[in-house]
Structures are given as structure tokens and as C-alpha cells.
C-alpha positions as CSV (number, residue, x, y, z in Angstrom):
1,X,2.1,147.7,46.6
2,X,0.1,144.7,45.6
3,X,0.6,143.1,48.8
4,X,-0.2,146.3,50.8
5,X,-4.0,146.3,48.9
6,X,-4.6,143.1,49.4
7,X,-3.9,143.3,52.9
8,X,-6.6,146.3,52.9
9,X,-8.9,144.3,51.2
10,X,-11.4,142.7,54.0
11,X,-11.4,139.1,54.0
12,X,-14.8,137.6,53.7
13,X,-14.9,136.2,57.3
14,X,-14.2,138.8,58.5
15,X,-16.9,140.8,56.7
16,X,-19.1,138.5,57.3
17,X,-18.5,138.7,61.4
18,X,-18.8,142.5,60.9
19,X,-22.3,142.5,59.9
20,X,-23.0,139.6,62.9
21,X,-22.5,141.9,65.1
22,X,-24.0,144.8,63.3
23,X,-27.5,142.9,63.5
24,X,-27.1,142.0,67.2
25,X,-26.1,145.7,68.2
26,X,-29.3,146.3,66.4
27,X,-31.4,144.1,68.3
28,X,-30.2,145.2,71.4
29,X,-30.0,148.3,71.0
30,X,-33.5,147.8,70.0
31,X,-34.5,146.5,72.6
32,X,-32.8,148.0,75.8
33,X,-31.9,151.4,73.8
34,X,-28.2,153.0,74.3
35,X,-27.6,153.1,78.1
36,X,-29.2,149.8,78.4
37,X,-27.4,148.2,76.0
38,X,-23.7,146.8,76.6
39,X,-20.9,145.6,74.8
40,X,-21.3,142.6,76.7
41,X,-24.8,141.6,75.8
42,X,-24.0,143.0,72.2
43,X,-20.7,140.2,72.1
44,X,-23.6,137.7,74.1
45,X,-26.0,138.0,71.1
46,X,-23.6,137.7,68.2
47,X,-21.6,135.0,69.7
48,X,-17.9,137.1,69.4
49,X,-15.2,137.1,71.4
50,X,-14.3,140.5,72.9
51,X,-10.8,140.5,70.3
52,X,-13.5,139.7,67.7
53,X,-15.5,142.7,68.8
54,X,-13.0,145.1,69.2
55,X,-11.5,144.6,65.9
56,X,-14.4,145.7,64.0
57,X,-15.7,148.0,66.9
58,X,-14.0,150.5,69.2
59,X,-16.8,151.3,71.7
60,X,-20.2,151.1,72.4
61,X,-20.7,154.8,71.3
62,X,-18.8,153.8,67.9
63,X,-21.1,150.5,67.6
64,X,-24.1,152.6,67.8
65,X,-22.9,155.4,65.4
66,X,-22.9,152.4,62.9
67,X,-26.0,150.8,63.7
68,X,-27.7,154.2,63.0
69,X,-26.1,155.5,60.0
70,X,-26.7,152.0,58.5
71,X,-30.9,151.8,59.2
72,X,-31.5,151.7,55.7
73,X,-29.3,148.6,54.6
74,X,-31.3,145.3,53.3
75,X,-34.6,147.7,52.9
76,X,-35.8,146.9,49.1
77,X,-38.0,149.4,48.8
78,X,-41.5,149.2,46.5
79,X,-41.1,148.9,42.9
80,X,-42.7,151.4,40.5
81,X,-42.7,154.2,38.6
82,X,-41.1,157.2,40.4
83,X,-43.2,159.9,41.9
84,X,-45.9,161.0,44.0
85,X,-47.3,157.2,44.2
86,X,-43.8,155.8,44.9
87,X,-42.8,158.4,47.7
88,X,-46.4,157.2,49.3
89,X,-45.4,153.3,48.7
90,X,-42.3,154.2,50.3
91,X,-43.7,155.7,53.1
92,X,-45.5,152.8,53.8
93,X,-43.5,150.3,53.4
94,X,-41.4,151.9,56.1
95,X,-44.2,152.2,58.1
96,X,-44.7,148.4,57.7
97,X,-40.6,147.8,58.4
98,X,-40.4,149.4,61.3
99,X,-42.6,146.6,63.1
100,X,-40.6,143.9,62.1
101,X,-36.9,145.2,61.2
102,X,-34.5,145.3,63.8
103,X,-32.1,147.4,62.3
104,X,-34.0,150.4,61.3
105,X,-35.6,150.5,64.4
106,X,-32.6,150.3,66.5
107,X,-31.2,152.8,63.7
108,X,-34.4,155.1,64.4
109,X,-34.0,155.2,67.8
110,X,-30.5,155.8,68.2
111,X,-31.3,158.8,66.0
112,X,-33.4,160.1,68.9
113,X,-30.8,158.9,71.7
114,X,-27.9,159.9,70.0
115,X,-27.4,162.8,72.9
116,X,-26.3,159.6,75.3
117,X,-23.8,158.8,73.2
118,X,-22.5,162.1,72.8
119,X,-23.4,163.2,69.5
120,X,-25.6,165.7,67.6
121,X,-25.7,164.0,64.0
122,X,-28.4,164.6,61.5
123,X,-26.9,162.4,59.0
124,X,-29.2,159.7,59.4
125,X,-32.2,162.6,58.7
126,X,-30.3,163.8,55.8
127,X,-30.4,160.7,54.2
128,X,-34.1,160.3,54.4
129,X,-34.6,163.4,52.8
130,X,-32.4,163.2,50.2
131,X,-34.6,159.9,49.5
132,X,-37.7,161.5,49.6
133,X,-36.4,164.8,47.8
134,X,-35.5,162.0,44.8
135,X,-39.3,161.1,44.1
136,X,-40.2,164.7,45.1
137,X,-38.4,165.6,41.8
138,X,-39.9,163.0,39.6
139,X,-43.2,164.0,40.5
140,X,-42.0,167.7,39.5
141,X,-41.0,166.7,36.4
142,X,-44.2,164.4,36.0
143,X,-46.8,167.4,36.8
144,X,-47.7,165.9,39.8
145,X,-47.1,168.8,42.3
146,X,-48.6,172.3,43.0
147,X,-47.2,175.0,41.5
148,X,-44.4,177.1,44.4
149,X,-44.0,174.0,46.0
150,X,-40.6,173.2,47.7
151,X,-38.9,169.8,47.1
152,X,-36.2,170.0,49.5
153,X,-38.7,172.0,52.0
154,X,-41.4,169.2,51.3
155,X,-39.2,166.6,51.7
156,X,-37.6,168.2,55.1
157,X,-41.3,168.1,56.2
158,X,-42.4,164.9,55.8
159,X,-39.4,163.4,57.5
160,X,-40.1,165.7,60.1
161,X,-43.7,164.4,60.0
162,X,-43.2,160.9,59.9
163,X,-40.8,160.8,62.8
164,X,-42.9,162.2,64.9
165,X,-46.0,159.8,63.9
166,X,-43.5,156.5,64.4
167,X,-42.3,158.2,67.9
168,X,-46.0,158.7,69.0
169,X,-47.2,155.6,67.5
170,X,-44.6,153.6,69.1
171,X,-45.7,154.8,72.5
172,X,-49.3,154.7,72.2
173,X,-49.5,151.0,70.9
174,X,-46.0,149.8,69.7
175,X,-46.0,150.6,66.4
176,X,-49.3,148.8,65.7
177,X,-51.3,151.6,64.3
178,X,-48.4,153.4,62.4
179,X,-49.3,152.5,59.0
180,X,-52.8,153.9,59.7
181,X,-51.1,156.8,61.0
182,X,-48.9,157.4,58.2
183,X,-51.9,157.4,55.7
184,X,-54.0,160.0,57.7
185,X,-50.7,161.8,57.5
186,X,-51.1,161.8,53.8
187,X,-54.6,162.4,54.2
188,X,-53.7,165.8,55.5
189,X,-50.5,167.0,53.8
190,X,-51.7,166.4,49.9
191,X,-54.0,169.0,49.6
192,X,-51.2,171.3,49.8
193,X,-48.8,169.2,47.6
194,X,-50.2,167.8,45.0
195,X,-52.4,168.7,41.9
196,X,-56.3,167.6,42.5
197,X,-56.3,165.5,40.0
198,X,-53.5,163.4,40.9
199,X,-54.6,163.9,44.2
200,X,-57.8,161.9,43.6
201,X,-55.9,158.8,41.7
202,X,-53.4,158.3,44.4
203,X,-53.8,154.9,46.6
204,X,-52.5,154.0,49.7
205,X,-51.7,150.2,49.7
206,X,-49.8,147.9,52.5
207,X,-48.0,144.7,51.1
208,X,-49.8,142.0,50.6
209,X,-47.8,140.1,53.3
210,X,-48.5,142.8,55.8
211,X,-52.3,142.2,55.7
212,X,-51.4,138.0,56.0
213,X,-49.6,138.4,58.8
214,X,-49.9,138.9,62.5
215,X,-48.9,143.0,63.4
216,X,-45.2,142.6,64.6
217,X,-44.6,139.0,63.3
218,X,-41.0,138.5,61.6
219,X,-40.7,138.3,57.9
220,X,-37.9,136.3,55.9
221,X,-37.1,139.2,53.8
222,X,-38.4,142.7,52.5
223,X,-41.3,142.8,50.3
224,X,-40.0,142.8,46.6
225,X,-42.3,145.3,45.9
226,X,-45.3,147.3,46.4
227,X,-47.4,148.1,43.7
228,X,-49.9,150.7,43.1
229,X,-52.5,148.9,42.9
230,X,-51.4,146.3,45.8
């Protein structure tokens, strides 16, 4: 039996070749979407042989499936104290992500394509708004939010909300604009959320590094964290 788990057990290279090609399926797919991506540019990218390929993957459709369930891996998300504030910093830092990280936007998009590949999956949505829900119910518990507001409805809505603000942004200028977007989105949903005098306290704050850089330039890793007050 001990043999039989050990044989389970991925071995580290192997592991390690996994999540190769994970990240170029995400840049491809990024780049040239599902039907203009191929397994061939994908094994091209990460440098695999087709038996290395296949041995982790099955098919393109399968590839993709795990490139979009997996958007949120490697995202460190803004440190803080959980509610109202923290769901914002979130929000933004995603914004700010999704200009620079391969993987969630390959993830985000296959999301929208998923009907190429067959599928009609809302586990990648779900996720998100179990996320959201999470700080949703810590600003409950903290006062935060209007009285007969829904946290699961709330947080259904926002995803809902910022999906539609990335789509349109990244049309209209490539994502440039979406954390601007994604505050005015704020703007407009808090009087109906949150209790005026939270309301008034509540900041909306890029990372530091965002406001260095060049819009769309590569970062080494995530922020570690996005405080309230920057």
C-alpha cells in the first residue's frame, strides 16, 4: 500500500512541468483566446514535448478548463482588516492584476469563451463571489452595511458588475482605464450598501507600484499588500 501512495504522490518535476505549461496556456490563451490558441503553440511556449504535454493535459478544451478555474492562483491579495475597505482594496487590486497577470486574464477570458470549448461553467464566477460574500460578512458583523442588505445578492452583483467594467474596459482601451472604472463603480453602488458614515471614511487606493510603473508593464510579483491608507 505504501508503494501504491507513493506512486500517487506527484514527483516534483513533474509538478513543476505542470505548472510550465499552466503559465504558457495562460499566455496564449491570453493572447490569441481559445480558437486561436493551439496545443502546439501552447507545447512551443513551455518548451514540452507533446508526451510531456499529454501527460499532464488531455486536450486543448481540458488545458483551458484548468487555466480558468485556476485564475486566482499566485494572487496575494491586500492586507488589512476585513470588511468594507478590504472588499474595495480587493477590488482594486484586481483591477490593477488584470493589466499585468497572464493567468487571470487568460482565466477571465476563458470564462467568457468557455461556449468554444463546449462548456457552460460558472465555477470560476462562484468562486469570486464566495470571495467577496467573505468580506461582505465581516462588514455585517462590523456595522458597516445598510440595514436589508443581501450578502450573497451583493456579492452576486458586484461580480456581475465588475465583469462587465473589465469586458468594456478591455475593449475601449485595453484595460488601461479599468481601475478608474472600478472606483466610479464604487462611486455608484455604496450609497445603497453601506452606512453614510462609513461611507464617507472609505478610500480607494492603487498600490504604490501601480502608480511607479508604466500602465501594462510586468511586475516580479503581487503587491504584498494594499493598505488603506496606500
Amino acid at each position: 500500500m505504501a508503494d501504491r501512495n507513493r506512486q500517487r504522490t506527484p514527483q516534483p518535476r513533474a509538478v513543476q512541468t505542470r505548472a510550465v505549461i499552466l503559465r504558457a496556456a495562460a499566455e496564449v490563451f491570453d493572447e490569441f483566446g481559445f480558437s486561436g490558441a493551439s496545443i502546439s503553440k501552447i507545447m512551443k511556449r513551455a518548451g514540452v514535448t507533446q508526451g510531456g504535454m499529454y501527460f499532464h493535459f488531455g486536450s486543448k478544451e481540458e488545458l483551458a478548463y484548468s487555466v480558468m478555474v485556476s485564475q486566482g492562483e499566485g494572487l496575494v491579495f491586500p492586507k488589512g482588516e476585513d470588511g468594507l475597505q478590504r472588499l474595495i482594496d480587493i477590488t482594486l487590486y484586481l483591477a490593477v492584476e488584470l493589466r499585468r497577470n497572464p493567468l487571470l486574464r487568460a482565466g477571465v477570458r476563458l470564462a467568457v469563451e468557455q461556449g468554444e470549448f463546449g462548456l457552460r461553467d460558472d465555477v470560476a464566477y462562484q468562486a469570486w463571489v464566495l470571495e467577496f460574500r467573505q468580506q461582505l460578512r465581516f462588514a455585517r458583523a462590523r456595522g458597516e452595511l445598510l440595514p436589508g442588505l443581501d450578502d450573497e445578492d451583493f456579492a452576486w452583483v458586484l461580480v456581475s458588475s465588475f465583469t462587465g467594467a473589465q469586458l468594456f474596459s478591455q475593449v475601449s482601451s485595453e484595460r488601461r482605464d479599468l481601475p478608474q472604472r472600478v472606483v466610479s463603480l464604487w462611486r455608484y453602488l455604496l450609497p445603497g450598501v453601506a452606512v453614510p458614515e462609513v461611507r464617507d471614511a472609505l478610500r480607494f487606493d492603487l498600490p504604490e507600484s501601480e502608480s511607479e510603473s508604466e500602465p501594462g508593464a510586468e511586475a516580479e510579483s503581487a503587491p504584498d499588500g494594499v493598505g488603506v491608507g496606500g
